[in-house]
C-alpha positions in Angstrom: 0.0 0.0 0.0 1.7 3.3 -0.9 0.2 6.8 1.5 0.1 10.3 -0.5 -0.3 12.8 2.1 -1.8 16.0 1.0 -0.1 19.2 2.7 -0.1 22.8 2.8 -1.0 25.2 5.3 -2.2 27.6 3.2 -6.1 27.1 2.8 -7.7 26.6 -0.4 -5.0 25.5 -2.5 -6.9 22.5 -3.5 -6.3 19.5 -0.9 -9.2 18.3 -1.1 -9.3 18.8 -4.8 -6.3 16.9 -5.8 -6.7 14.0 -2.7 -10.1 12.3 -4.4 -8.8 9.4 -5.1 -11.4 8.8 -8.0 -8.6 8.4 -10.9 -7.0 5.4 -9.1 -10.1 3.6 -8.3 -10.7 4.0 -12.2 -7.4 2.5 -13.0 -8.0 -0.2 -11.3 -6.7 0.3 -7.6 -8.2 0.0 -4.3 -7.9 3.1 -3.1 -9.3 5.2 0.4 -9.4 8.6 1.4 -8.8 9.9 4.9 -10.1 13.3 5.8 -8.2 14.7 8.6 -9.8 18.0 8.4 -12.7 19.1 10.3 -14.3 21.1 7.8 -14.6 17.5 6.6 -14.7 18.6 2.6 -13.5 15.1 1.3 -16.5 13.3 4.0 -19.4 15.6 2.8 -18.4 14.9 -1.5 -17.9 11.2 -0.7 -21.9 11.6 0.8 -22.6 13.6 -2.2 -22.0 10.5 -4.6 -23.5 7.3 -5.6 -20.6 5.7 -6.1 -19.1 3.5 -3.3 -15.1 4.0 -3.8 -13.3 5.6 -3.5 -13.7 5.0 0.5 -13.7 8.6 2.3 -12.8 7.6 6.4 -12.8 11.0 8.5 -10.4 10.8 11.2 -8.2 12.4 13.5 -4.6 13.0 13.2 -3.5 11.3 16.4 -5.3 8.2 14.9 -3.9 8.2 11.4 -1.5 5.3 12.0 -4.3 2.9 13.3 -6.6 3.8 10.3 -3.5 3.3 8.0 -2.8 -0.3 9.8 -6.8 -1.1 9.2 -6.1 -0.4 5.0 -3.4 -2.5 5.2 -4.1 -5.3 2.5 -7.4 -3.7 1.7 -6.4 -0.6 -0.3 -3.4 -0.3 -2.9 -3.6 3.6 -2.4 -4.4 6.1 0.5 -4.5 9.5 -0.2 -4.5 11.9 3.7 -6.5 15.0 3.1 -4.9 17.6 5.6 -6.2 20.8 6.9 -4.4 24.1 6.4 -2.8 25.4 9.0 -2.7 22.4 11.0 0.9 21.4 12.0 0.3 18.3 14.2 -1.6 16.9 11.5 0.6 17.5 8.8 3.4 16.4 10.6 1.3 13.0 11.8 0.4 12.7 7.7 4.1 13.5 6.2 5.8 11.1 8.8 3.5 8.7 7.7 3.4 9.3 4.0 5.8 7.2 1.2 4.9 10.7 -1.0 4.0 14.2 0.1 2.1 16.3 -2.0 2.1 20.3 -1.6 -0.5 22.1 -4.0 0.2 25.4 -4.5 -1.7 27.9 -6.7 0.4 30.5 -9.3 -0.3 33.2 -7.1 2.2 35.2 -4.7 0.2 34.4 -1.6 0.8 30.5 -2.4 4.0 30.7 -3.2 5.2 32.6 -0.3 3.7 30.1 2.3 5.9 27.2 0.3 8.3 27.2 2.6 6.8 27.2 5.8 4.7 24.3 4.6 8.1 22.7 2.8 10.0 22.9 6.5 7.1 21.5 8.5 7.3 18.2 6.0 11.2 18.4 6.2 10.6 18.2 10.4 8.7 15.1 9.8 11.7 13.8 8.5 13.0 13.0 4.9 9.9 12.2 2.7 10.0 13.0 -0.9 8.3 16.4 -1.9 5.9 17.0 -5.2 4.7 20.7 -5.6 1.6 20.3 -7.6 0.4 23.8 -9.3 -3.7 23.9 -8.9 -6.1 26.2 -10.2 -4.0 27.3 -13.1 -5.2 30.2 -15.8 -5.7 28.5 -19.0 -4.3 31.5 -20.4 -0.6 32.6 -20.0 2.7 31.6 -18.4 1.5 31.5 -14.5 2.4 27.9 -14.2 6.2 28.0 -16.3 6.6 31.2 -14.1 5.5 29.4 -10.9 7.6 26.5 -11.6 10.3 28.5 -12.5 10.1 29.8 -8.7 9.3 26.7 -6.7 12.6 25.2 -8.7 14.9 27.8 -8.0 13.8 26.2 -4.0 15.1 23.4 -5.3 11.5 21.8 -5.1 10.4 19.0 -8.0 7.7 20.3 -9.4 4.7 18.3 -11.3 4.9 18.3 -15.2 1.6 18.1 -15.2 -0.6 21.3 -13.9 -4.4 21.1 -13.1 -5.7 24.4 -14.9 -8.6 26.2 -13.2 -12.1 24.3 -14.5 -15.4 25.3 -13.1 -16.2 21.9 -12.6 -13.9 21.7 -10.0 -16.3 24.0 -7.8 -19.4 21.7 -8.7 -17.6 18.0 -8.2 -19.3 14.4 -7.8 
C-alpha cells in the first residue's frame, strides 16, 4: 500500500481537490481517502456521490496510523486529506506518508507560504516532496513562471498542472 499525504497550510490551494482518489479507483486500484480536516470537505463529497469507492474515512490526526494499519491489504492507495494550518496533523500525515504532495496555486500568496509548509514536512523527516500547481489560468505563463520559482527552491515540481475548470467547484 503506498500513503500520499496531502499538505499545505495555506487554505484553499486545492487538498481536497487533488486528494479524491477517483482516478486510481478507475485505473483499477483500491484506493481510500482519509479526511483529517474538520471542515470534513472530502467526508461531505464522498456523501454527495453514488458511487461507493473511493472510500472517504474522517479521522483524527492522532489516529492516522491505526486507520493506516486497518487499509493495510485492503487498499493499494491512501491518499490523507490535511487541513491548512494544522501542524500536528501535517506532521502525523508527512511522517507517515511514502509521498507528500504540496499544491500550490500560481499566485504570490501561495507561493510565499511554500516554505513554511516545505520545513514542516522536512521536520517530519526526509519524505519525498511534489509541488503540484492547482487552479491554473488556462491562459498565460502563471504555471512556467511558478515552476520556474518553486525550482529555484530546489523543489520538484509536477509536469503536469491542473488548470482552473469550473467543474472543479461543482464535483461528484
Amino acid at each position: 500500500m503506498k500513503t500520499i499525504s496531502i499538505v499545505a497550510q495555506k487554505g484553499g490551494t486545492g487538498k481536497t481537490t487533488l486528494a479524491l482518489a477517483v482516478a486510481a479507483e478507475r485505473s483499477g486500484q483500491a484506493s481510500a481517502v482519509v479526511d483529517l480536516d474538520p471542515q470534513a470537505s472530502a467526508t461531505t463529497w464522498a456523501d454527495r456521490r453514488a458511487a461507493d469507492t473511493p472510500v472517504v474515512v474522517s479521522a483524527q490526526a492522532s489516529h492516522l496510523g491505526h486507520v493506516l494499519d486497518a487499509a493495510k491489504g485492503k487498499a493499494d492507495l491512501v491518499v490523507v486529506d490535511t487541513p491548512p494550518r494544522a501542524e500536528q496533523a501535517a506532521i502525523a500525515a508527512a511522517k507517515l506518508a511514502d509521498l507528500v504532495v504540496i499544491p500550490c496555486r500560481p499566485a504570490i500568496l501561495d507561493l510565499d507560504t511554500i516554505r513554511t509548509t516545505v520545513d514542516l514536512v522536512r521536520y517530519a523527516g526526509d519524505k519525498p516532496i511534489m509541488v503540484v500547481l492547482n487552479a491554473v489560468p488556462a491562459r498565460g505563463q502563471k504555471a512556467e513562471q511558478a515552476a520556474d520559482v518553486l525550482g529555484s527552491m530546489g523543489l520538484d515540481v509536477c509536469p503536469t498542472a491542473f488548470e482552473s475548470r469550473v467543474a472543479f467547484d461543482h464535483w461528484s
